[in-house]
N, C-alpha and C positions, 0 to 999 in steps of 0.2 A: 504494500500500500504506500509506503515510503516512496518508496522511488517512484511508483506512478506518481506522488501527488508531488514530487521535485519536477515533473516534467509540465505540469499547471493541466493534467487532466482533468476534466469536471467529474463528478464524483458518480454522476449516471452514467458515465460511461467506463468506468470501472468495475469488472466483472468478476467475481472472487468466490470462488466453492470453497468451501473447509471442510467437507469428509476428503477421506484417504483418496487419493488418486491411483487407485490401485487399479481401477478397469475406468473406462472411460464415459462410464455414464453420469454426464456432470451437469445439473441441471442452468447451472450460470453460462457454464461455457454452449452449452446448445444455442442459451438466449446469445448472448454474444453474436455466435457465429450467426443467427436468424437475423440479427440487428445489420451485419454488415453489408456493406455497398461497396462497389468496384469502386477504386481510389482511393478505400480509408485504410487509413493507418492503424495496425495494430501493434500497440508496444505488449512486451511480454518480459515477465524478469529472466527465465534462463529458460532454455532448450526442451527441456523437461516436461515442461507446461502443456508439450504440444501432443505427449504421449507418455506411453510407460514404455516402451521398446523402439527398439531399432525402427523397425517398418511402419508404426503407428505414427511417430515422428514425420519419417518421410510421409508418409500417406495427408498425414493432415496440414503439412506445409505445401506440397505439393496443391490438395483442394482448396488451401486458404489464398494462394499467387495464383495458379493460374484457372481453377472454376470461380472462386469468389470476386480473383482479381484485386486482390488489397495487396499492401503491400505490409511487411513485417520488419519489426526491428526488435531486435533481442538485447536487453538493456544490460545483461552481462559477459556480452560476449558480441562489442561492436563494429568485428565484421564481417556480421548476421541482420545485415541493413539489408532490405533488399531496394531502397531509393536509390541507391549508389548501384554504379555498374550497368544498367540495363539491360547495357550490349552484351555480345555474344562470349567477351571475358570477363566481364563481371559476372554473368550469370554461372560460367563457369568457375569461377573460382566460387561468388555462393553457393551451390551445389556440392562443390566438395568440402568446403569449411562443414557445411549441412551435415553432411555423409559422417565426417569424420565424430563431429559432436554428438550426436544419434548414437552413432557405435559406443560411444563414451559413457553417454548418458546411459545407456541399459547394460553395460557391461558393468558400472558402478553401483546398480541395480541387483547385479545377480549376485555380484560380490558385498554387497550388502547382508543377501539373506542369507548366503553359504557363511561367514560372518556371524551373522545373529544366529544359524543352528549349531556351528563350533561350539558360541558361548551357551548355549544351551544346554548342549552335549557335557562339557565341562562342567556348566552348575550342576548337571543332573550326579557325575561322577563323584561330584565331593560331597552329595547327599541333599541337595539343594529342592526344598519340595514346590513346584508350581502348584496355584489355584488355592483356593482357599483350604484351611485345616479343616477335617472332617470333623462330623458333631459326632461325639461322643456316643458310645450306643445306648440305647434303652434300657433302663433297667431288666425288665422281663424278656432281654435279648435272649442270653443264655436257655431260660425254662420254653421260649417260643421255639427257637433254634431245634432244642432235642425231639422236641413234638414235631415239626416238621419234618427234622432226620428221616424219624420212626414213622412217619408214613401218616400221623393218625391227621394234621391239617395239612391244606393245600401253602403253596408258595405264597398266591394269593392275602387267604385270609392268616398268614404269619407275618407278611409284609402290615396288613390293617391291622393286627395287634401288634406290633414295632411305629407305627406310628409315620410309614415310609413308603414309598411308591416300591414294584415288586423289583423295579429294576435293581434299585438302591438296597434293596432288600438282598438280593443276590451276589448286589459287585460284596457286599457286607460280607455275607456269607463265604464268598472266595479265598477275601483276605483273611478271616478269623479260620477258614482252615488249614493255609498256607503255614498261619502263623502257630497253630495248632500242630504241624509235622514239623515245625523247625524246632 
């Protein structure tokens, strides 16, 4: 928002999602792209903006220059103007600064998450427990439990006297006898 509003944007024309940009269904940017007209200028802060990968990138600079007809300027990365150049080596050298940043941008991407499952894999190794801690069991776990064992209630109505859905009843049940042979 910064930097659009050092360039004297008006503030209605400033188009901003805040969920994840992990898939590209972005209700701002839809409106955006509906709002624009061949000749307008779209600033954008980095590369990024235009996709989550390599081809989504191209694909959607590609439809924004030459179906939409606007032109773009990428305000961290200033020679990603496409006002400059028009000719036949300007376009070509935008095209390949384009290529190359795209590549960049979803490579930093992958290496991100490969990144984020290491330190996962790591938390997980030195005992590190995701998601909230489990509630404690029921008191009448145990007396429910052996009735169930022995056949005489169903999973069901053993989960309704626990107090727990049959799922949560059973991942329960897993662990208390995992923990029970160890």
């Amino acid at each position: 928002m910064t930097a659009l509003r050092e360039r004297s944007i008006p503030e209605q024309n400033i188009f901003m999602d805040k969920q994840s940009g992990k898939d590209f269904n972005r209700p701002q940017y839809k409106k955006l792209v509906k709002k624009l007209k061949p000749d307008d200028l779209l600033y954008i802060k980095s590369i990024d903006r235009l996709g989550r990968n390599y081809e989504e990138i191209q694909n959607q600079w590609r439809f924004l220059t030459k179906e939409k007809k606007i032109d773009i300027v990428v305000l961290d990365m200033p020679l990603l103007d496409t006002r400059r150049g028009k000719d036949l080596m300007g376009t070509f050298l935008s095209d390949i600064v384009l290529q190359v940043l795209s590549f960049v941008a979803e490579n930093e991407r992958i290496n991100i998450r490969q990144r984020q499952a290491e330190g996962i894999a790591a938390a997980k190794a030195r005992g590190v427990r995701f998601g909230r801690p489990p509630r404690p069991l029921p008191e009448n776990y145990l007396d429910v439990y052996q009735r169930w064992k022995a056949g005489i209630i169903t999973g069901t109505a053993a989960a309704k006297e626990c107090g727990m859905p049959l799922s949560t009843f059973r991942y329960r049940t897993e662990i208390y006898e995992k923990a029970k042979l160890s």
